[in-house]
GUFIMAR-667261 format. One line per 10 residues: their letters; for each residue y, z, x of C-alpha. Coordinates in steps of 0.2 Angstrom, whole numbers, plus 5000, padded with zeros to 4 digits. Each point is the difference from the previous one (the first is absolute). Example, Ala and Ser with C-alpha at 12.3 -4.5 7.8 and 13.67 -1.06 7.14 Angstrom:
BEGIN
as = 4978,5039,5062  5017,4997,5006 $
END
This chain:
BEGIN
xxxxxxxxxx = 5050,5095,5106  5002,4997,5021  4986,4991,5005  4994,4998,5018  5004,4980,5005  4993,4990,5015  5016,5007,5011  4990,5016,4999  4985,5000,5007  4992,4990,5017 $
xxxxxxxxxx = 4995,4982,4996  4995,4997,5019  4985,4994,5005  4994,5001,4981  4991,4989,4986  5013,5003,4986  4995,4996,4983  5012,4997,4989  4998,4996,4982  5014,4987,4995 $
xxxxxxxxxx = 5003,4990,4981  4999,4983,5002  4997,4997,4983  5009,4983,5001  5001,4988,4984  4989,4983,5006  5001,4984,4991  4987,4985,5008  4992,5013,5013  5022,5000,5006 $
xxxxxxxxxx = 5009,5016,5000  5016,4998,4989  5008,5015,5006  4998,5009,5016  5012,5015,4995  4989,5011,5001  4993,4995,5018  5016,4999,5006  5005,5019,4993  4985,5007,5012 $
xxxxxxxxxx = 5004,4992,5018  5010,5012,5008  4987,5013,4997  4989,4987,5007  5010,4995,5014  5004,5019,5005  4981,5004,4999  4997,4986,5013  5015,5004,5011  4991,5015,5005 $
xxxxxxxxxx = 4991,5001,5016  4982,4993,4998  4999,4999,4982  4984,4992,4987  5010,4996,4984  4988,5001,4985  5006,4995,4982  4992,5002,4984  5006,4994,4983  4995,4995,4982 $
xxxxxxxxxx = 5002,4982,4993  5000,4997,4982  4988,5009,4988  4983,4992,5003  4983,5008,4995  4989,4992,5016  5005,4990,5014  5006,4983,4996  5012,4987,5011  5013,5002,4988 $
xxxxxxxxxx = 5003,5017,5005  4998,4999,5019  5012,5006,5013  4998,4985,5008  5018,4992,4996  5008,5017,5004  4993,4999,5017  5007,4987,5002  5018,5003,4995  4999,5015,5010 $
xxxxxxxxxx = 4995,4990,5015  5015,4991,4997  5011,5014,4999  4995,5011,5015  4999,4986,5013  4983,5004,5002  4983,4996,4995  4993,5009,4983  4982,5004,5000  4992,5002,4982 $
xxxxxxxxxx = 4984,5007,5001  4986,4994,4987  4999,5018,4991  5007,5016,5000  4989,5013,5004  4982,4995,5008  4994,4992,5017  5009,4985,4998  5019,5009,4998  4992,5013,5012 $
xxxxxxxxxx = 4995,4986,5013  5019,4992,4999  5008,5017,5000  4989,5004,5018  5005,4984,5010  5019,5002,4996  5010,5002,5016  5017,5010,5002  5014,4992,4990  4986,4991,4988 $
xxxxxxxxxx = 5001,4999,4982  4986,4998,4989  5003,4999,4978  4984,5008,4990  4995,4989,4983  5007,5005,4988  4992,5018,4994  5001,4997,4982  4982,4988,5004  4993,5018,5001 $
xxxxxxxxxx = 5000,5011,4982  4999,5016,5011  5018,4998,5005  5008,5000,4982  4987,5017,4998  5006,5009,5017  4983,5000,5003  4998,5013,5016  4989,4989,5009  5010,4983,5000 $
xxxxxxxxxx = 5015,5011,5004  4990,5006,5015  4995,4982,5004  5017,4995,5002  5008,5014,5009  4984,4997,5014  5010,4985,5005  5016,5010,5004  5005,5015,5010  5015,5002,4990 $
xxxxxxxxxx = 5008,4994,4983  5015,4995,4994  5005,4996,4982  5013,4986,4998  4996,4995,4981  5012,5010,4988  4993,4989,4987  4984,5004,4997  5004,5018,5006  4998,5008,4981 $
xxxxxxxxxx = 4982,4992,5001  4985,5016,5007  4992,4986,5009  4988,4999,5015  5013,4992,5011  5014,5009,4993  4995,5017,4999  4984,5003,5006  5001,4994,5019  5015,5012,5001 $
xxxxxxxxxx = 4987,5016,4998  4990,4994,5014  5015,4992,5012  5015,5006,5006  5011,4993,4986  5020,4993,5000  5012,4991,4992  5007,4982,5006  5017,4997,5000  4998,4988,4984 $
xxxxxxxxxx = 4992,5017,4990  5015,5012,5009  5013,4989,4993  4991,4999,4983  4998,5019,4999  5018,5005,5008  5009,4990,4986  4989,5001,4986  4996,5018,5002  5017,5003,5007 $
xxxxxxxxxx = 5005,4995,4982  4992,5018,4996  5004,5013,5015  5020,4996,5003  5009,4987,4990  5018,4997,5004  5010,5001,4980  5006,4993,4992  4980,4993,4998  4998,4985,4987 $
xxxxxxxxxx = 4983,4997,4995  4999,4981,4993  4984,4999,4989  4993,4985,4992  4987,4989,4995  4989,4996,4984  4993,5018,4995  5004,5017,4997  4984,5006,5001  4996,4993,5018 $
xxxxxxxxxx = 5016,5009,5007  5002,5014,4991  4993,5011,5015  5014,4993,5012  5015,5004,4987  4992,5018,4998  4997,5002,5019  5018,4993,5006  5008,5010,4984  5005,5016,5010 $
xxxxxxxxxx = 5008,4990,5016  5009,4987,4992  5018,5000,4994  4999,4982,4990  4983,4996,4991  5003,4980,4997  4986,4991,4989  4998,4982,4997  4988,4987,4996  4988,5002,4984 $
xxxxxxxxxx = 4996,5018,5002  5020,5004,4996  4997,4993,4983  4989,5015,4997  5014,5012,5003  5013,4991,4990  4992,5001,4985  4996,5019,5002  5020,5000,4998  5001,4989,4983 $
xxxxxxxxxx = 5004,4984,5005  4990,4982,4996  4991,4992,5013  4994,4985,4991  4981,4991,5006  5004,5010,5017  4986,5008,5012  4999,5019,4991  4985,5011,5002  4999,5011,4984 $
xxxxxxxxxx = 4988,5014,5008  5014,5004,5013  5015,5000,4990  4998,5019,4999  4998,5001,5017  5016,4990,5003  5010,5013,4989  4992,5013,5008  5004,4993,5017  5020,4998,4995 $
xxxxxxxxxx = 5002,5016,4994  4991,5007,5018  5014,4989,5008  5015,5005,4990  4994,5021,5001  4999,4997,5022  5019,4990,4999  4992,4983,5005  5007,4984,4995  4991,4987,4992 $
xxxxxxxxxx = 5004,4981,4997  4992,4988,4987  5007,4984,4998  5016,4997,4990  4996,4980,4997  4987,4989,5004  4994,4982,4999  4988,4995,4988  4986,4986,4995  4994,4995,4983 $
xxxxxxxxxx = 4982,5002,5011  4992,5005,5015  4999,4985,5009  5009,4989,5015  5005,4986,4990  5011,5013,4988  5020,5000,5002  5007,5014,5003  5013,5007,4989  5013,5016,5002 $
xxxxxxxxxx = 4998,5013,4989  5018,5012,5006  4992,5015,4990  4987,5013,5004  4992,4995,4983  4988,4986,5001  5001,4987,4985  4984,4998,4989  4990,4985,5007  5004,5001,5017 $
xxxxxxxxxx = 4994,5007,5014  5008,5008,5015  4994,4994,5018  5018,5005,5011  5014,5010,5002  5017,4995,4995  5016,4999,5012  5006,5015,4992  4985,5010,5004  4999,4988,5020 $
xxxxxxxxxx = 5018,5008,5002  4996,5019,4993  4984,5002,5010  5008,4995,5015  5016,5010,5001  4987,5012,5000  4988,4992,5016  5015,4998,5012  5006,5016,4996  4984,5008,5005 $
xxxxxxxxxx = 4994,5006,5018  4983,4998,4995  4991,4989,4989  4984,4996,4994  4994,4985,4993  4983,4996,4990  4999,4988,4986  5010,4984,4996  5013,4998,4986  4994,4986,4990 $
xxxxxxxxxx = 4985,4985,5000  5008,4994,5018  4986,4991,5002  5009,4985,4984  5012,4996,5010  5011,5002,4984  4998,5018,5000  5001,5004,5017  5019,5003,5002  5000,5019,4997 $
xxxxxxxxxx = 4989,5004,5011  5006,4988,5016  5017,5009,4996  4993,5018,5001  4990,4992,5016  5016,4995,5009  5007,5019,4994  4989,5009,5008  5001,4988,5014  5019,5001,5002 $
xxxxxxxxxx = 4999,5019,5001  5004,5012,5013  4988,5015,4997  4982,5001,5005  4992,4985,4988  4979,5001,4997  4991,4989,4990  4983,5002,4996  4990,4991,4988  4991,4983,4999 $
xxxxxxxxxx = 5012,4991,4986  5016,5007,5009  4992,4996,5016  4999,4982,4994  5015,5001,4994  5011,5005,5015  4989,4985,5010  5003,4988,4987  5020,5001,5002  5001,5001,5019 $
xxxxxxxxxx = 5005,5018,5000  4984,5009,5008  5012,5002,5017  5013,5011,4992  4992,5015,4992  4996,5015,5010  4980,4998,4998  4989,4987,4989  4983,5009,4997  4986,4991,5004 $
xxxxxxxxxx = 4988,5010,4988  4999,4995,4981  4990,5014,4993  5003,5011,5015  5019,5000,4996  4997,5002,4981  4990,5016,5006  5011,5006,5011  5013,5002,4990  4990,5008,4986 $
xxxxxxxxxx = 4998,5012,5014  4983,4999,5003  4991,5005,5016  4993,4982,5006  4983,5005,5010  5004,4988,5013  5016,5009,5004  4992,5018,4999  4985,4997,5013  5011,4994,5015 $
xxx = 5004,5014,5009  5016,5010,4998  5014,5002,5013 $
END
């Protein structure tokens, strides 16, 4: 999956359009986290260090249907402004005279942010003739937002069939590690799989299957599989229609020699709620009138023999409910495991994303993912069309 990047092609003298995600969380028209502003400067700053340069930036904010203030650029511009040292232009639109007008009086070392694209419906579509809007303000493109990059959109996909397209070195990393994940893994390779259902990760246990030497599952979804093997699981999360696929998927493991971890204990609630004490349950079984919402210490300490062991490891999915902070042990425990070791660490996924943030620990894995869905897709081994239409090394 080599992608050309921005080290491979002349910038000089250029109008480079990049399309960045700053999909930034706002509260009161104030952005509450700038992570993902942050994640794309040294693209940015790279692109302007080159002789002569007009940096262009698109992006999405939100999910609106028309224009409206509350989905405007205008704080990001800001921020930005902040960040680079230099003054942010946000042009009123995206496509038309008025981002066209802003776009032609840029001089060298300028940079100019396009409203938000989502105002327009066509960019969702990959309507052919907004994508050739956009691209008329650039000479060549650069793709910078690994999170959106499972989305066939105008700004995503259908700008890189008209202009020369790469990857920034926010999209490399993502695809390097991620897809890395696939090509060449270093074993022993530990893939740490939780969250809520089986039927929304399914795809990734099946697609990491063959490259995997331990196959750990948490969170709700493991209650699925631990019934298909007899035991009691009390008012825990299970998904009846996949507990045939969960047996089928642990007889696959057990045919190719891979390992797979449940949980041996767990902590439990009467309900699922934050005011709820938890209790210890040192069993796998899972008492009638409770509920299930963490790993034990027993299963904290089996799973991560197994993480610092490893010389690769994958994370997606958290343990428990770490959101209560009752019930948030197991998963700031397998956090600090993958944290503390030495292989090549990767965690990709929005919950386990949060998770690693929420503890401090975001500094010490090998590569947090900045793309939720994109991740998730990823690892199910999917082509993401924002990947496939930059051009190949």
């Amino acid at each position: 999956m080599a992608k050309k990047t921005v080290r491979d092609i002349d910038l000089r003298n250029k109008r480079v359009l990049v399309r960045v995600d700053f999909n930034v969380p706002l509260k009161d028209g104030r952005i509450t986290d700038d992570t993902r502003i942050t994640a794309a400067l040294p693209t940015l700053k790279y692109v302007l260090d080159q002789k002569g340069t007009r940096l262009i930036l698109m992006s999405h904010l939100g999910r609106p249907k028309k224009p409206d203030k509350e989905n405007s650029l205008a704080p990001v511009a800001v921020r930005l402004s902040e960040l680079l040292g230099r003054k942010v232009t946000l042009a009123p639109d995206c496509v038309g005279p008025q981002a066209e007008a802003a776009v032609k009086a840029m001089q060298p070392g300028d940079v100019v942010l396009l409203e938000n694209v989502r105002f327009h419906p066509e960019e969702e579509k990959n309507d052919p003739s907004f994508a050739r809007k956009l691209a008329a303000l650039g000479d060549v493109y650069v793709n910078d937002a690994f999170g959106t990059a499972h989305r066939a959109h105008a700004s995503t996909e259908g700008v890189a069939k008209i202009l020369p397209g790469v990857a920034g070195f926010l999209m490399e990393k993502e695809i390097k590690f991620l897809g890395g994940v696939f090509e060449k893994p270093a074993k022993p390779f530990v893939a740490v799989i939780g969250g809520a259902k089986v039927s929304t990760k399914i795809a990734v246990l099946e697609s990491l299957l063959p490259r995997v030497t331990t196959m750990i599952i948490g969170g709700g979804m493991s209650f699925t599989f631990t019934k298909t093997q007899g035991h009691t699981v009390g008012n825990s999360l299970v998904e009846e229609d996949f507990l045939d696929t969960a047996r089928v998927f642990l007889d696959k493991a057990k045919k190719a020699g891979v390992e797979v971890l449940l949980p041996v204990d767990h902590l439990v609630g009467t309900e699922f709620s934050d005011k709820v004490k938890a209790e210890l349950v040192d069993s796998v079984d899972v008492p009638a009138g409770r509920m299930a919402m963490d790993i034990g210490p027993k299963t904290v300490g089996l799973f991560r023999d197994r993480i610092l062991a490893a010389k690769t490891v994958i994370w997606n999915g958290p343990m428990g409910v770490f959101e209560f902070p009752e019930f948030s042990a197991g998963t700031e425990e397998i956090a600090r495991a993958v944290a503390d070791c030495k292989g090549i660490t990767v965690v990709g996924g929005g919950d386990s994303v949060a998770a690693v943030n929420q503890f401090g620990l975001a500094d010490r894995i090998t590569h947090v993912s900045t793309g939720g869905g994109a991740s998730l897709e990823l690892l199910e081994g999917k082509q993401l069309p924002g990947v496939v239409a930059l051009q190949d090394k």
